[in-house]
C-alpha positions in Angstrom: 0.0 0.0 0.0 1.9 3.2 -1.1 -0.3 5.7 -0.9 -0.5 6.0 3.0 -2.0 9.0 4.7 1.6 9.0 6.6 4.3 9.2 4.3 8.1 8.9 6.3 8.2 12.6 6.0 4.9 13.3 7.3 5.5 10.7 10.5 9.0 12.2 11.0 7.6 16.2 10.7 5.6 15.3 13.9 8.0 13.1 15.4 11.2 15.4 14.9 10.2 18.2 17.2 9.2 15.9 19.9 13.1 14.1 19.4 14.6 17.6 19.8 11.7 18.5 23.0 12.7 15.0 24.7 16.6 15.5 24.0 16.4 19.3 25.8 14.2 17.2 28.5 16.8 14.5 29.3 19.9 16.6 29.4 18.7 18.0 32.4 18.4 15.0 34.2 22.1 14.7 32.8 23.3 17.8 33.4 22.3 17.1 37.1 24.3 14.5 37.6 27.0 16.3 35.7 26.7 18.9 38.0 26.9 16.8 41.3 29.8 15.4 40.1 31.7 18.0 41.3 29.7 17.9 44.6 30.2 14.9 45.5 29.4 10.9 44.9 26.9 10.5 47.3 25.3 14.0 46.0 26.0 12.4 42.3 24.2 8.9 43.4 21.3 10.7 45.3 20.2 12.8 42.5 20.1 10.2 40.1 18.0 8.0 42.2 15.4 10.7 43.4 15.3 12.0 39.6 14.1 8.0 38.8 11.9 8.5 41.7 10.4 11.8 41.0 10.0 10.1 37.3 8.0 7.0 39.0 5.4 10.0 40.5 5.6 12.2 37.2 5.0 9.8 35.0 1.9 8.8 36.8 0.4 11.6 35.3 1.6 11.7 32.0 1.1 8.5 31.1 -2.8 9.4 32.0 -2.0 12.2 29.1 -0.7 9.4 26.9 -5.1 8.4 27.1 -6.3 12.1 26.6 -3.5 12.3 23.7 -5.1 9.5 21.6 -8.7 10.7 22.1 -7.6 14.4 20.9 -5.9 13.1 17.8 -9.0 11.0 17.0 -11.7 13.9 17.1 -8.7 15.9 14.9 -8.8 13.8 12.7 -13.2 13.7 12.7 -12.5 17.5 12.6 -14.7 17.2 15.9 -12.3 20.6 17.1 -14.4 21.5 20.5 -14.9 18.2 21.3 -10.8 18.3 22.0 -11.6 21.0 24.8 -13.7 18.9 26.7 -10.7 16.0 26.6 -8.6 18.7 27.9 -10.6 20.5 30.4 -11.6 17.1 32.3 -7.8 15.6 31.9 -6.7 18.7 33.9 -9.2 18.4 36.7 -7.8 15.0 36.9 -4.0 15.8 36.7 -4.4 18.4 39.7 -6.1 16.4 41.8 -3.8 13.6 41.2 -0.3 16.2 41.6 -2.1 17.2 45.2 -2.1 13.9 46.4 1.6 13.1 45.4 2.6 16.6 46.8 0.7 15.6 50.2 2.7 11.7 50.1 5.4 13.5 49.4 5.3 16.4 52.6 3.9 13.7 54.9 5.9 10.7 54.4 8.8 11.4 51.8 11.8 11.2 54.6 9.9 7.5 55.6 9.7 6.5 51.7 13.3 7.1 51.5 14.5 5.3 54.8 12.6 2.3 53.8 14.2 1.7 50.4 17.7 3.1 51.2 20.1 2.3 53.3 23.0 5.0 53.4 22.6 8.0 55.7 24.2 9.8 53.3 22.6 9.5 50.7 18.9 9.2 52.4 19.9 12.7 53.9 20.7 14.3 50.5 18.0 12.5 48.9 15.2 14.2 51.1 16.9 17.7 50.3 16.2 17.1 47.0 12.8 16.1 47.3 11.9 17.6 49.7 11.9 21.1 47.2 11.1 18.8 43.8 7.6 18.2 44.9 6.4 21.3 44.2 7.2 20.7 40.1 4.3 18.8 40.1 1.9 21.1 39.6 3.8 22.8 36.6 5.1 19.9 35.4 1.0 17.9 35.4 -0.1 21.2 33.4 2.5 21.0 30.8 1.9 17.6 30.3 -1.5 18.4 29.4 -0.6 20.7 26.9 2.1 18.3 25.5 -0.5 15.8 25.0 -2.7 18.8 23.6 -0.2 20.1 21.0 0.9 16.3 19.8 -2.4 15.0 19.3 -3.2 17.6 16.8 0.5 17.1 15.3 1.8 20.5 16.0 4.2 19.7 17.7 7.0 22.7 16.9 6.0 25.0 20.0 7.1 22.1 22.2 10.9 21.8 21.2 10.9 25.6 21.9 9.4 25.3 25.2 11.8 22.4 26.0 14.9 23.6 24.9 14.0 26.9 27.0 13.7 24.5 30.0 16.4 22.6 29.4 18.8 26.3 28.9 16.7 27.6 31.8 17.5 24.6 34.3 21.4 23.9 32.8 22.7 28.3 33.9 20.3 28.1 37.1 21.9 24.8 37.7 25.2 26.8 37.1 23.6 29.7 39.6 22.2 27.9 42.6 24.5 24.6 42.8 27.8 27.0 42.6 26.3 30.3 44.4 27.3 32.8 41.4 25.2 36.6 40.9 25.0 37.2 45.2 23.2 33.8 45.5 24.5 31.4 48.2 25.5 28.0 47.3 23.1 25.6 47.9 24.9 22.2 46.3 22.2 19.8 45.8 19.0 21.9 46.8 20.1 24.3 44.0 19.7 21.8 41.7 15.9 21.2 43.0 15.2 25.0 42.8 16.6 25.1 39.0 14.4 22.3 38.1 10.8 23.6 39.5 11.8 27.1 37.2 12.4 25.7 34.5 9.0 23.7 34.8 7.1 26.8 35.3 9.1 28.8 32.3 8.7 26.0 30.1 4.6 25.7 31.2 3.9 29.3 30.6 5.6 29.2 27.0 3.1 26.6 26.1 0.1 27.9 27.4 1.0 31.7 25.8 1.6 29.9 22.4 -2.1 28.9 22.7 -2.6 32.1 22.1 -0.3 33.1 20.0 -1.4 30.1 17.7 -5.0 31.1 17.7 -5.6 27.9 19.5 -7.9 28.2 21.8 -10.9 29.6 20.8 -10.7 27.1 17.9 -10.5 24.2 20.3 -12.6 25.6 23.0 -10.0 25.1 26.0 -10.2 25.9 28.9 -13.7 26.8 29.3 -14.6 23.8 32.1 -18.2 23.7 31.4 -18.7 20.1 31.1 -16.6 18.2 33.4 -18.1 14.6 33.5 -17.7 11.1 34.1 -18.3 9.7 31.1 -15.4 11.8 29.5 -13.1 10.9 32.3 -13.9 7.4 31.9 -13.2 7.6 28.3 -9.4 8.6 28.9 -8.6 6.6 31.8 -10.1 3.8 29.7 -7.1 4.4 27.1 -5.0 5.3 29.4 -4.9 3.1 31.9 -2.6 0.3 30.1 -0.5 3.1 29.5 -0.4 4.1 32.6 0.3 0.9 33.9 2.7 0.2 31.4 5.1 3.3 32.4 4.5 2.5 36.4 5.4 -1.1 36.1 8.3 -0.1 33.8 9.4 2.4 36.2 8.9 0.4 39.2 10.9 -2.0 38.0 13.9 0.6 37.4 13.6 1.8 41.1 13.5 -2.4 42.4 16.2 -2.8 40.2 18.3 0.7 41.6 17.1 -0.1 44.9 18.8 -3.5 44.5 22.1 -2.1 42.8 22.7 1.0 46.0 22.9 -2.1 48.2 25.8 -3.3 45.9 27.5 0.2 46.7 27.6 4.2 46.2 30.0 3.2 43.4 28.0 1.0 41.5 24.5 3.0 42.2 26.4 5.9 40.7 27.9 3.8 37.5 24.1 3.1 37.3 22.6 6.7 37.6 25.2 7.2 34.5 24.5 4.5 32.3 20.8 4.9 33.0 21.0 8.6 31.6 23.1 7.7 29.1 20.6 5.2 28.3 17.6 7.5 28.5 19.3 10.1 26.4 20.3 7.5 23.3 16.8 6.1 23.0 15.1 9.5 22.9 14.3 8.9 18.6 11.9 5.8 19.5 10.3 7.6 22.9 9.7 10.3 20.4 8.1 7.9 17.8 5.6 6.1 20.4 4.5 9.2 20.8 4.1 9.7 17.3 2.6 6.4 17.3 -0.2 7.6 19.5 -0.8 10.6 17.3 -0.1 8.5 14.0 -2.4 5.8 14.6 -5.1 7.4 16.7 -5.7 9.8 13.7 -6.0 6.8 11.4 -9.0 5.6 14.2 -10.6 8.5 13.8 -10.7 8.3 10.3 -11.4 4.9 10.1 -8.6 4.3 7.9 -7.9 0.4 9.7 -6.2 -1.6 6.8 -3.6 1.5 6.9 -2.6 1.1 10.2 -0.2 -2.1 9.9 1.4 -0.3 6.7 2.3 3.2 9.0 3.3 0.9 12.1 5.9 -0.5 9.9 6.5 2.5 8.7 6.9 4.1 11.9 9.5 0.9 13.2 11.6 1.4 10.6 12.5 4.9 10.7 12.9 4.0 14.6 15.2 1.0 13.8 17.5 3.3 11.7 17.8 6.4 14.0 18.5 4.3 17.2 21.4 2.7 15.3 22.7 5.8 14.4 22.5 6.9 18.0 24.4 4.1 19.7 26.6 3.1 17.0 28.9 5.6 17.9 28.9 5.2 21.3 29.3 1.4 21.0 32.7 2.2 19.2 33.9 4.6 21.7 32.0 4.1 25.0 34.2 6.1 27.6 33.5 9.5 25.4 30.3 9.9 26.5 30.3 8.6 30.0 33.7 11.1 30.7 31.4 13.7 30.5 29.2 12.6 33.3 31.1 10.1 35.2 34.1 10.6 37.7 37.2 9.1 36.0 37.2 6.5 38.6 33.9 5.0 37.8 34.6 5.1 33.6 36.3 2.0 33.1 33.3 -0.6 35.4 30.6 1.5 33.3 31.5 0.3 30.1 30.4 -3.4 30.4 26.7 -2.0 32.0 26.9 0.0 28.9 27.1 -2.3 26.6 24.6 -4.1 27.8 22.3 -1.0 27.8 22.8 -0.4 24.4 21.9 -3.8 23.0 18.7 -3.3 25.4 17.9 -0.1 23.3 17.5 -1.7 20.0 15.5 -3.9 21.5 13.3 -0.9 23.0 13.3 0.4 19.6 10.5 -1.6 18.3 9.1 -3.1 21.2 7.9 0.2 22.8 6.3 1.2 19.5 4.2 -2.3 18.9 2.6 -1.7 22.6 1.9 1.6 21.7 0.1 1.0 18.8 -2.1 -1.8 21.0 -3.0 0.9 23.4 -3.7 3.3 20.3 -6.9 0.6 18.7 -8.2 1.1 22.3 -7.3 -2.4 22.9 -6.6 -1.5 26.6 -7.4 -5.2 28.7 -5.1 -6.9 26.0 -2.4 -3.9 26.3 -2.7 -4.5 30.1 -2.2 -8.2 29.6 0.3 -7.8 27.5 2.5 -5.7 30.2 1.6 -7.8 33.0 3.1 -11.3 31.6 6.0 -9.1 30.8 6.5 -7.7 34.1 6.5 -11.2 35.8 9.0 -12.3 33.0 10.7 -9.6 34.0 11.1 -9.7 38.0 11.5 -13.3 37.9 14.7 -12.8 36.3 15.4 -9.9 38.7 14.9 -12.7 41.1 17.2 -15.5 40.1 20.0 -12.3 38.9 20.3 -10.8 42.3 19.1 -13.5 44.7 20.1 -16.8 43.7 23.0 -15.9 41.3 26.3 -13.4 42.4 26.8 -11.7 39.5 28.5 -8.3 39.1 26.9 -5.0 37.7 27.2 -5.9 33.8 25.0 -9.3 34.1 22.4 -7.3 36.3 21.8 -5.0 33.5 20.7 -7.6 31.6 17.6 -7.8 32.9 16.8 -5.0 30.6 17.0 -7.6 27.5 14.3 -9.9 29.1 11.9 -6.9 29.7 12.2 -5.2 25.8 12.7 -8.9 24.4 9.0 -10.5 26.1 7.1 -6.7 25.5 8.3 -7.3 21.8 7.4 -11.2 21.2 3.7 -10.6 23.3 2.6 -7.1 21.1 3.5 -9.0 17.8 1.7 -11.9 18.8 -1.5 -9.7 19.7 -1.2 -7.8 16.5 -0.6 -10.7 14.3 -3.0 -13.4 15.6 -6.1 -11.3 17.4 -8.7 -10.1 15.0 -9.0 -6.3 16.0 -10.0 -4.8 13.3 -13.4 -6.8 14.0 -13.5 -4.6 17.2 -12.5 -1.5 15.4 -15.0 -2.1 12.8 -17.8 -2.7 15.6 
């Protein structure tokens, strides 16, 4: 089928701005550990485990925006435009009730959260000094969710790399600022870092929501009105979103079992970790990008009814994932200590290189398999996406298991748990899509 609604340069002009948006978005979880570095180890292996931690609460809610994303892009694509600000408008009473309560977990038990899965005074101490200030980016961060989800469901997705990449600037010289004490402010070593973060949330928010304007978006798509906030709309999302949802928790969950494991290993090897893991995150930004595009993509194609093209664009869509992700590690396959130098101590660079290797392979895996499961969720195929996640979770921690309790292995084979996760999410979503019959649902 070659004439496709999504040509490669269609999927990549709405993919390509969310690549740059997520890049900008990384680097400051990079740049924070980069900036620790010359802090301390315990500051460098705190901040990368309350960043995964914060990421675990975050992601809560915009995985709930993954739902609301889908839903927008299908009434875009029925040219249903106001129905869009009754997605929105209920998907934010719903991300600010949920950003309360992890505020109030957070301000009522967040020094007991930490003492229960760590074990280093040290690091427990600077841990809650972190998070004990990143709390408040909830609210910020929840709201600009909502308008990512907003902006790439109707695939216009260029205001989001400039609002990023202002963040990402923004958080990278207040890093410089507050961390270091520069300009009359004191230095305030990892809280600084905290500070920088929450500003460049709210600087980043406020872009988006001005560009509404700017765009002539609002009145078009009737947001922010809140006339009609109902259950049957917020049913609608959490029903597409909750696999995704679920999806991203698990998957996170599993990173903070599998960090909490690794600090009781060492400072050393939680910080070789905290580096790969960035690294990691940072290298695989081209396919997070797509699955996002794959929401978008194939949610339009829903909308339109357009079902025997959907196979055709996912294939479309894993290719020009398969491609970029090679581009993206092969160099840092060939010369792995250039990138991790510019994070790690000099110390820690020569252990990180076998983890790294590891991570790497794991990524090509992710390149597909993260797209397939995305594509489930986007049919609105949400108990077998759910399914699908939960036999791969239990794959997954039973190999955590037999890896860290049964056998002694060193940090290398533990990151290969990472392999078994990517490698059962890819074999279950192709066996969905290629032996369920849901375009007889679709078509229902």
């Amino acid at each position: 089928m070659k004439n496709l609604s999504y040509s490669y340069k269609s999927i990549l002009k709405i993919a390509f701005p969310l690549m740059v948006s997520n890049f900008f978005f990384t680097l400051i979880a990079v740049t924070d550990i980069g900036f620790m570095r010359e802090i301390g180890v315990t500051e460098q292996a705190a901040i990368g485990y309350i960043s995964l931690l914060y990421l675990f609460f975050f992601m809560a809610g915009f995985s709930y925006t993954r739902g609301a994303q889908i839903l927008i892009a299908q009434k875009d694509g029925q040219k249903k435009h106001k129905a869009i600000g009754l997605i929105l408008d209920n998907m934010l009473v719903v991300l600010m009730g949920v950003a309360t309560l992890l505020w109030l977990i957070l301000f009522f038990w967040g020094r007991a959260i930490l003492e229960a899965i760590l074990q280093d005074p040290e690091v427990i101490e600077a841990s809650y000094a972190f998070l004990n200030i990143r709390k408040w980016g909830f609210f910020a961060s929840f709201l600009g969710s909502a308008m990512i989800a907003f902006y790439s469901g109707i695939g216009r997705t260029k205001i989001l790399a400039v609002a990023i990449i202002t963040m990402s600037v923004t958080n990278i010289f207040m890093n410089w600022v507050l961390i270091f004490g520069h300009f009359g402010f004191p230095a305030l070593g990892i809280k600084g870092a905290a500070y920088a973060s929450n500003l460049a949330e709210v600087l980043s928010t406020a872009i988006m929501i001005i560009g509404l304007g700017v765009l002539k978006l609002r009145e078009k798509n009737h947001l922010f009105y809140f006339q009609k906030i109902t259950k049957d709309i917020i049913y609608k999302i959490t029903n597409l979103s909750f696999p995704l949802v679920v999806q991203t928790l698990i998957g996170l969950a599993a990173w903070v079992v599998f960090f909490t494991l690794i600090e009781k290993m060492g400072k050393a090897e939680l910080a070789i970790s905290n580096n790969v893991k960035q690294i990691y995150t940072l290298l695989g930004i081209p396919t997070y990008a797509l699955a996002s595009s794959t929401n978008t993509v194939i949610g339009n194609l829903v909308g339109q009814k357009k079902f025997d093209e959907i196979i055709p664009t996912l294939k479309r869509i894993i290719l020009i994932s398969s491609i970029l992700i090679f581009l993206f590690t092969l160099p840092t396959f060939i010369f792995p200590k250039v990138l991790l130098g510019l994070i790690s101590e000099k110390g820690l660079v020569a252990n990180s290189i076998g983890p790294m290797y590891i991570a790497l392979v794991a990524l090509w895996l992710y390149g597909f398999s993260t797209i397939l499961f995305n594509c489930i969720a986007s049919i609105g195929a949400s108990l077998h996406s759910l399914i699908v996640e939960t036999i791969t979770i239990l794959v997954y921690l039973i190999f955590v298991y037999i890896i860290f309790y049964i056998l002694d292995v060193n940090l290398t084979i533990a990151w290969t748990t990472e392999l078994f996760y990517w490698g059962s999410l890819a074999i279950l979503s192709l066996l969905y899509l290629g032996f369920f019959n849901w375009k007889k649902k679709l078509n229902s």
